[in-house]
C-alpha positions as CSV (number, residue, x, y, z in Angstrom):
1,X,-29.6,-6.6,-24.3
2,X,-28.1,-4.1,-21.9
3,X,-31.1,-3.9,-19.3
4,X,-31.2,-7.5,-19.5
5,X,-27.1,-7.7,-18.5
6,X,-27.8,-5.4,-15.7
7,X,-31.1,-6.2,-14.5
8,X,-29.7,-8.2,-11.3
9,X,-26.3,-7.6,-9.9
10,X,-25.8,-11.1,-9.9
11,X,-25.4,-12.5,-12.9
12,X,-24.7,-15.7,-12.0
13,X,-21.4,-17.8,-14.5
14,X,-23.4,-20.8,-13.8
15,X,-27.4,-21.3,-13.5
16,X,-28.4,-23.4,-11.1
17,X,-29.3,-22.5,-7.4
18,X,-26.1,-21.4,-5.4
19,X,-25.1,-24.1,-3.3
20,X,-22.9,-24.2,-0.1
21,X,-20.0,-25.0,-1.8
22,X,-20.3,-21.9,-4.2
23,X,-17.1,-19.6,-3.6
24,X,-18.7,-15.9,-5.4
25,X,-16.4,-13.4,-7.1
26,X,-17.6,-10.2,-8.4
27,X,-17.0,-8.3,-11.2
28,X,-17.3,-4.8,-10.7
29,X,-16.8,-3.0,-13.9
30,X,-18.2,-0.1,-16.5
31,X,-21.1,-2.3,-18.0
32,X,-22.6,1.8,-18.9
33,X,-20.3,4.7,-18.5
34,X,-17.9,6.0,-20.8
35,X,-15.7,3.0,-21.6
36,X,-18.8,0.5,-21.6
37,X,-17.4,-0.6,-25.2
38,X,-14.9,-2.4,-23.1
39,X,-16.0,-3.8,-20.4
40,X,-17.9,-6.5,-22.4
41,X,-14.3,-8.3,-23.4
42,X,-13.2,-7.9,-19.9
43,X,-16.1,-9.6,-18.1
44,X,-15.6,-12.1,-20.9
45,X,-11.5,-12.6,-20.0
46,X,-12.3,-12.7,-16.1
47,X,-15.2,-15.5,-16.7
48,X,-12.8,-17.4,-18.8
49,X,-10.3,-17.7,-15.9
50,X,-13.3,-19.0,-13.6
51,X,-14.5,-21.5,-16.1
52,X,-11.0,-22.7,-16.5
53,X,-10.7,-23.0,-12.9
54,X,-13.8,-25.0,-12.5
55,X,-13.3,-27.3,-15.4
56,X,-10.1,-28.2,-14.0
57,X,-11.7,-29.8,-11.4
58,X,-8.7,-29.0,-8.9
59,X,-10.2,-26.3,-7.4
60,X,-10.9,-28.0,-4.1
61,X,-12.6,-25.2,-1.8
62,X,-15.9,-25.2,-4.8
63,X,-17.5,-24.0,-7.7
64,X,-16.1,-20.7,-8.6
65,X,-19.3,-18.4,-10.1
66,X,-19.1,-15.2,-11.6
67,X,-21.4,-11.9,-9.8
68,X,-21.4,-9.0,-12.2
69,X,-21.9,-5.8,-10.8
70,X,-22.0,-2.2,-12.7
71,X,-19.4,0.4,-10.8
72,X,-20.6,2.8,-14.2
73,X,-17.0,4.0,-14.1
74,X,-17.6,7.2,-13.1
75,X,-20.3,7.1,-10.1
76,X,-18.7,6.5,-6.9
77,X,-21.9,6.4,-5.1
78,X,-23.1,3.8,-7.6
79,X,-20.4,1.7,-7.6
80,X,-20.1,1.8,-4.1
81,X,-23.6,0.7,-3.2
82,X,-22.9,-2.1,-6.3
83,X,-19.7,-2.9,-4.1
84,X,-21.6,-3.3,-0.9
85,X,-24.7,-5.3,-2.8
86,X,-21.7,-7.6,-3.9
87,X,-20.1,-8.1,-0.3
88,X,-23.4,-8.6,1.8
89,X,-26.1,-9.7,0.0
90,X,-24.4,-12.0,-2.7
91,X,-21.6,-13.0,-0.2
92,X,-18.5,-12.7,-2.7
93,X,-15.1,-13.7,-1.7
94,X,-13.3,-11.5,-3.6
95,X,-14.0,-8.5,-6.5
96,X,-12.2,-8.1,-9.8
97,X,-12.3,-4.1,-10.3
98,X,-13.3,-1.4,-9.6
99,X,-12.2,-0.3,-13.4
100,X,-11.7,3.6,-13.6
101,X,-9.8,5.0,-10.5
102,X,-11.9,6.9,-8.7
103,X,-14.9,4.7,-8.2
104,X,-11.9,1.9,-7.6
105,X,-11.2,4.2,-4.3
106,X,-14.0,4.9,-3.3
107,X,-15.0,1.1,-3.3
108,X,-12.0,0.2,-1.5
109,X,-12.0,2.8,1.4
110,X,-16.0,2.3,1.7
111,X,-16.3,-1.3,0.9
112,X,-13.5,-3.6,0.7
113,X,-11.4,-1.9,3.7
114,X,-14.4,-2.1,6.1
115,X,-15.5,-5.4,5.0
116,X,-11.8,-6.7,4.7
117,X,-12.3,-8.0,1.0
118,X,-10.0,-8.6,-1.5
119,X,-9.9,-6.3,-4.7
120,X,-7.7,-7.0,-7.9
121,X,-8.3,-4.2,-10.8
122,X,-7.7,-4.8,-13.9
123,X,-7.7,-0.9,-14.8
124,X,-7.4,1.7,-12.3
125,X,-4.3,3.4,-13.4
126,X,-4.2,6.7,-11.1
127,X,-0.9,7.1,-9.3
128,X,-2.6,8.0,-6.2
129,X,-3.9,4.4,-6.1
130,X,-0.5,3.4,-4.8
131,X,-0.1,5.1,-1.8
132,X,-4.1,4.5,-0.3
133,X,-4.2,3.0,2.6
134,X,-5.3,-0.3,1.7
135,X,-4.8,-3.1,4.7
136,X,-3.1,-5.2,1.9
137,X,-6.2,-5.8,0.2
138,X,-6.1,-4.3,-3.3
139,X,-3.8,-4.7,-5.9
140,X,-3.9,-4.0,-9.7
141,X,-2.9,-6.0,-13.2
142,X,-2.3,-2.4,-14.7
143,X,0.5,0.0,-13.9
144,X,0.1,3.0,-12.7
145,X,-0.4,6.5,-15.2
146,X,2.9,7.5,-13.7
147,X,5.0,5.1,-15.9
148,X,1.9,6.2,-19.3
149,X,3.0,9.5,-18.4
150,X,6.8,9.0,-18.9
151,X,6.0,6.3,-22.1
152,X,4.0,9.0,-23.6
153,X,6.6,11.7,-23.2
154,X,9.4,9.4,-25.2
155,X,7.2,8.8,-27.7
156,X,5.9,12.6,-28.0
157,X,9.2,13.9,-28.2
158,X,10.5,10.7,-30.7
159,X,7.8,12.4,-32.8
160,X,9.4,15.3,-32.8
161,X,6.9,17.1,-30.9
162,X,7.8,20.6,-29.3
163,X,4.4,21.6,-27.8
164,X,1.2,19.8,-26.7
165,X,-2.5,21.1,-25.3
166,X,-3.5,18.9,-23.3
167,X,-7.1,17.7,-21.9
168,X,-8.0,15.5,-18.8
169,X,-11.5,14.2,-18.0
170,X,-12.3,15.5,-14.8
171,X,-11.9,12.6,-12.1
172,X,-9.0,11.3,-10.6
173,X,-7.7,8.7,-13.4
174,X,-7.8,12.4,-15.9
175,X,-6.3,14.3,-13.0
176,X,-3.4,11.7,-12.3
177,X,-2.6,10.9,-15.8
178,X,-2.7,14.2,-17.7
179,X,0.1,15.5,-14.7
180,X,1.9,12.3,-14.9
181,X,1.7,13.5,-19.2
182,X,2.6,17.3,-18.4
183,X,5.5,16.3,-16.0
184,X,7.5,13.7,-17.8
185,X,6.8,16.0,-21.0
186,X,8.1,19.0,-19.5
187,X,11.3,17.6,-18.0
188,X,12.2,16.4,-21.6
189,X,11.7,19.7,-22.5
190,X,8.5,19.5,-24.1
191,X,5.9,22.8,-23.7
192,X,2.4,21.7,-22.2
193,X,0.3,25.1,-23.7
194,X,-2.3,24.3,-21.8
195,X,-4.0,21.5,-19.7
196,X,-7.5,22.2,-18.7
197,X,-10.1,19.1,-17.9
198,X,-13.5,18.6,-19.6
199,X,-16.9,16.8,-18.4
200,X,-18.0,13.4,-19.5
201,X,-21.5,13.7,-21.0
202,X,-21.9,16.9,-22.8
203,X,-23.5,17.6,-25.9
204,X,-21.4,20.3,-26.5
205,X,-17.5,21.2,-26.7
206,X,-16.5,23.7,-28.5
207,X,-15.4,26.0,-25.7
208,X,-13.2,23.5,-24.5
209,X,-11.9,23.1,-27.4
210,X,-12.0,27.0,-28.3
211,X,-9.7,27.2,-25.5
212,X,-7.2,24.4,-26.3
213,X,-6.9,26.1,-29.5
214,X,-6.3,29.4,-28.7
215,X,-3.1,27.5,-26.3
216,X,-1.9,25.8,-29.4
217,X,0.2,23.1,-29.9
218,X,1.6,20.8,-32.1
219,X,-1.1,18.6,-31.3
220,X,-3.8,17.5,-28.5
221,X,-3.1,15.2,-26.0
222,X,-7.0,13.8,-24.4
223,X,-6.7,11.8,-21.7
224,X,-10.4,11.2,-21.3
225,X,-12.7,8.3,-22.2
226,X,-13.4,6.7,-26.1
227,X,-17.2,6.3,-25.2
228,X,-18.0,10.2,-24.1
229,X,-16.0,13.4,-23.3
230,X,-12.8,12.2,-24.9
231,X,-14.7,11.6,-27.9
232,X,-16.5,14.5,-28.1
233,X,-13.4,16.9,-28.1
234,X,-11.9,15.0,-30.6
235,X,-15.0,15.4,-33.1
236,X,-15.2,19.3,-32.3
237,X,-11.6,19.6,-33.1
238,X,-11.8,18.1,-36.0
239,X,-15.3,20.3,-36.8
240,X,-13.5,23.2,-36.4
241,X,-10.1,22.7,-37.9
242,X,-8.4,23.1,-34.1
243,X,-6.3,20.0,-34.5
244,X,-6.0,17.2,-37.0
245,X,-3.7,14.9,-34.8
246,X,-4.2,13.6,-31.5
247,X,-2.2,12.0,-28.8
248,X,-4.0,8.3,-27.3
249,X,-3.4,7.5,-23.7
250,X,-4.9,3.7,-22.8
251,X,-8.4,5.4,-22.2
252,X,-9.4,6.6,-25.2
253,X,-8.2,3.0,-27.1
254,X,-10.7,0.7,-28.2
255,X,-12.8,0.4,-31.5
256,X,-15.5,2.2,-31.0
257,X,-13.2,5.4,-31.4
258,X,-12.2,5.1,-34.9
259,X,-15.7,3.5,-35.9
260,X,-16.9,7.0,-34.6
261,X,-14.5,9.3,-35.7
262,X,-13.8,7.8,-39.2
263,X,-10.7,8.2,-41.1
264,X,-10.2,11.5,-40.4
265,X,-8.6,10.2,-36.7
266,X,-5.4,8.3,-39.0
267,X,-2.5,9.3,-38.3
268,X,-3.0,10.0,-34.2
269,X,-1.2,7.8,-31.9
270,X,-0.4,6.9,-28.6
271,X,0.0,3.8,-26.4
272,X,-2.4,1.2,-24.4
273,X,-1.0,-0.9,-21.4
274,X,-0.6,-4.0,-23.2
275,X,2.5,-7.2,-23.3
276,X,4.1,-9.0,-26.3
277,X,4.7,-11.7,-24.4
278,X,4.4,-15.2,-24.9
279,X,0.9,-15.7,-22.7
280,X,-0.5,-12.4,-25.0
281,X,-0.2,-14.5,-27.7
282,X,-1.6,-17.4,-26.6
283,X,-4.4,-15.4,-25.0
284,X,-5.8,-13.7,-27.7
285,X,-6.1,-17.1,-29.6
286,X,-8.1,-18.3,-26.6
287,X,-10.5,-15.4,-26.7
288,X,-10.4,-16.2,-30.6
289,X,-11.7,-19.8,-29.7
290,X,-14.0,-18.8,-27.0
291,X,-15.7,-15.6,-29.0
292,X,-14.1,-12.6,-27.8
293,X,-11.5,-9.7,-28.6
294,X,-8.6,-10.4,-26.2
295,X,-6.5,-7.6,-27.5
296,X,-9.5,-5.0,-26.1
297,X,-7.8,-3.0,-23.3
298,X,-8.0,-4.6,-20.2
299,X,-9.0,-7.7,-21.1
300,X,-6.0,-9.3,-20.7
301,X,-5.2,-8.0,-17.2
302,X,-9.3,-9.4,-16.4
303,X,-8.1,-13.0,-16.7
304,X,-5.5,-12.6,-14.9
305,X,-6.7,-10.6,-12.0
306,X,-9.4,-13.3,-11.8
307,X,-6.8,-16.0,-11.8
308,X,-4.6,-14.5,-9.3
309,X,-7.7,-14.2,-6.6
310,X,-8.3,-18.3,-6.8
311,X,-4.7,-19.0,-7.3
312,X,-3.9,-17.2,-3.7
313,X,-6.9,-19.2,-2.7
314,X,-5.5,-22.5,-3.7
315,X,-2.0,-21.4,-2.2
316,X,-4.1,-20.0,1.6
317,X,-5.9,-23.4,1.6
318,X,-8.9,-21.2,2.0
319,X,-11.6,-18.1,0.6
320,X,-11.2,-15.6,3.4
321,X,-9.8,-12.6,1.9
322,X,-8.0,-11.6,5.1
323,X,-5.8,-14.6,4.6
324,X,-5.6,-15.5,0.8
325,X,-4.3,-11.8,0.4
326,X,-1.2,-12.8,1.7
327,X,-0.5,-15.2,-1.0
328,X,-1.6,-12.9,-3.8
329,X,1.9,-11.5,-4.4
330,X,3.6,-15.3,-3.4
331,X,1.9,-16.7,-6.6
332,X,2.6,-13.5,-8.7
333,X,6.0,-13.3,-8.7
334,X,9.1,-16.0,-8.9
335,X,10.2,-17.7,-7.5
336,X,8.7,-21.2,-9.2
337,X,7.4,-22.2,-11.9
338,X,5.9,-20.5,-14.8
339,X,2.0,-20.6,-15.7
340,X,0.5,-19.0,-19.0
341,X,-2.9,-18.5,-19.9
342,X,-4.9,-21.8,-20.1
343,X,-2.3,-23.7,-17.5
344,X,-4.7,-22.8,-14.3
345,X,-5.2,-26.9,-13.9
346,X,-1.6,-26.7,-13.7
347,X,-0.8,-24.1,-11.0
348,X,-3.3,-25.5,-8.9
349,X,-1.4,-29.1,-9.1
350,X,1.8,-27.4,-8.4
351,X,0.0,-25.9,-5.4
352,X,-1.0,-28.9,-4.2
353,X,1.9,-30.6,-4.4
354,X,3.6,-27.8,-2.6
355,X,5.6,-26.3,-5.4
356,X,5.8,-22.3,-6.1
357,X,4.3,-20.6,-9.0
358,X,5.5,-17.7,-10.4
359,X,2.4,-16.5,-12.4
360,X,2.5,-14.8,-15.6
361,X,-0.7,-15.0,-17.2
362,X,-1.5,-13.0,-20.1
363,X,-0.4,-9.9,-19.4
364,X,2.8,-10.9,-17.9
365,X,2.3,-10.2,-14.4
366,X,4.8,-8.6,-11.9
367,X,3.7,-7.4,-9.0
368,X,5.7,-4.8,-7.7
369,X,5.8,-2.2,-4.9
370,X,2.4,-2.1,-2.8
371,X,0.9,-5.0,-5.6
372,X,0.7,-3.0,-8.8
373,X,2.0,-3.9,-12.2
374,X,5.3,-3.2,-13.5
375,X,3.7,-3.1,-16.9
376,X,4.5,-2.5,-20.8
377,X,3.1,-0.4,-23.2
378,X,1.9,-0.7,-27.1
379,X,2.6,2.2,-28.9
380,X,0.1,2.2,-32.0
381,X,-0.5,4.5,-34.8
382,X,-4.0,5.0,-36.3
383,X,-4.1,3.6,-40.0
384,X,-7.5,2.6,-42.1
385,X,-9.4,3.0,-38.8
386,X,-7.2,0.3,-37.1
387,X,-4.4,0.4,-34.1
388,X,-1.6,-0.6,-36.3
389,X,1.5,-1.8,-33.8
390,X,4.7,0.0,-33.8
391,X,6.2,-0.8,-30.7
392,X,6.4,-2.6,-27.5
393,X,8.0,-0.3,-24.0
């Protein structure tokens, strides 16, 4: 099933031959790599948005069609020449992702800046994301690890936690989160033992994990990815008795974890950038309908980063990125009037007629600073293999 996903880059929405009036947006996302048990939902909620969009038939510059495109999450050089496949062979007007942060900026500066297309992430969390020199091209549906790293820290020390050891995959979203962790930790008065980064894709981890034990802690905070390194400290800990409890940022959430781990992961918490808002809810009864998991990370933030690119088109009157960009943030944010999931036929009448639309979407969009989400959090605890909700921040 995977080789046939991935055997063209362009996996076309719609079959047919593209025509004149086809207006191409890729999705550039994980289909392998170490969060590839997520990026199935996510494609799913940014192809939702385009079929809404098209069935509406108020879409007036043509037939929106989907172009997937593998970034692998962690291969820069890969999802850079994806990027670039995207831009001049299959002549896309705009890109949902990157997904994980550093093959997000290494698209951007390579790709999008050069080529002045528009990128909306649905993912890419690192805090150094919001200072890159952009040319008001990128923006992201997630918030940046800066505000995870001070959500994380109320929760940890709510928990009653003293001490953490903490582990980072080693690229720029583990870098930038596990210092936004240690920092917001630390000035709560929290001890951070030890914070030391690990490899994706090793068969082995027990010095790693020989090492964070030898730190100590009250327990382990792994910022790394559910489908590889992350994992794989977790089951070594738990081999050898190092820790029993763990602490979740968003990139180790998703199904696959406990399915692996088993019910010895109960217990372990954390938090996922995720909304209880109004359009969440009536999202994840969509994705119910339309056969797909909604409340998988991400997902959420994929419909709506796909909705914002056409949205900004409608609003330009046009699909050049070096114009629509300017409207990305107009139809973001208030004023106007409100739009939820499955009222895309709506904002484009609106923006027909000339009205504002202040775009919430699924996942409750504010766009603040240079484009980025303002964001909330779930806070979860682990129970019979599930993410049981505690909170909302």
């Amino acid at each position: 099933m995977k080789k046939l996903l991935l055997a063209s880059a362009a996996t076309a929405l719609f079959a047919g031959a593209a025509s004149a009036e086809d207006v191409k947006l890729g999705i550039l996302i994980g289909f392998t790599g170490p969060i590839e048990s997520l990026t199935s939902d996510m494609a799913a909620g940014a192809e939702l948005a385009m079929t809404e969009v098209n069935d509406s038939g108020k879409f007036s510059l043509g037939t929106v069609v989907s172009v997937r495109a593998d970034s692998t999450c962690i291969d820069s050089a890969a999802a850079t020449a994806a990027a670039e496949r995207l831009v001049t062979a299959d002549g896309v007007k705009g890109i949902i992702g990157g997904d994980c942060s550093g093959v997000t900026g290494a698209v951007l500066q390579n790709v999008a800046r050069p080529n002045g297309i528009v990128m909306i992430s649905p993912s890419a969390t690192s805090p150094a994301l919001t200072t890159a020199e952009d040319d008001g091209l990128f923006f992201r549906t997630s918030p940046s690890d800066a505000r995870e790293g001070e959500v994380m820290a109320d929760i940890l020390m709510e928990k009653g936690v003293k001490s953490i050891a903490l582990t980072y995959t080693n690229n720029d979203y583990g870098k930038g989160l596990a210092e936004a962790i240690a920092n917001s930790f630390t000035a709560k008065g929290g001890v951070v033992t030890i914070n030391a980064s690990h490899e994706d894709g090793k068969a082995d981890y027990s010095a790693e994990v020989a090492a964070l034990a030898a730190a100590g802690g009250d327990l382990l905070v792994v910022a790394g990815y559910l489908d590889q390194g992350g994992k794989g400290i977790i089951q070594a800990s738990l081999d050898t008795g190092a820790f029993s409890t763990f602490g979740l940022p968003g990139g180790m959430v998703g199904d696959n974890l406990p399915a692996a781990i088993g019910p010895a992961l109960d217990g372990s918490y954390g938090q996922v950038a995720q909304s209880d808002s109004a359009g969440a809810a009536t999202m994840i009864e969509i994705g119910k309908a339309k056969g797909f998991n909604a409340e998988t990370p991400y997902t959420m933030e994929s419909y709506d980063a796909a909705a914002l690119i056409m949205l900004a088109m409608a609003a330009a009157g046009t699909t050049d990125p070096k114009v629509y960009k300017d409207k990305v943030l107009d139809v973001a944010n208030a004023p106007g009037e409100k739009i939820q999931p499955g009222e895309l036929a709506k904002a484009l009448e609106l923006i027909a007629a000339g009205q504002d639309i202040d775009y919430e979407g699924a996942s409750a969009v504010e766009l603040i600073g240079p484009g980025e989400s303002a964001g909330r959090y779930r806070q979860f605890e682990l129970k019979g293999g599930k993410y049981e909700t505690v909170t909302f921040r």
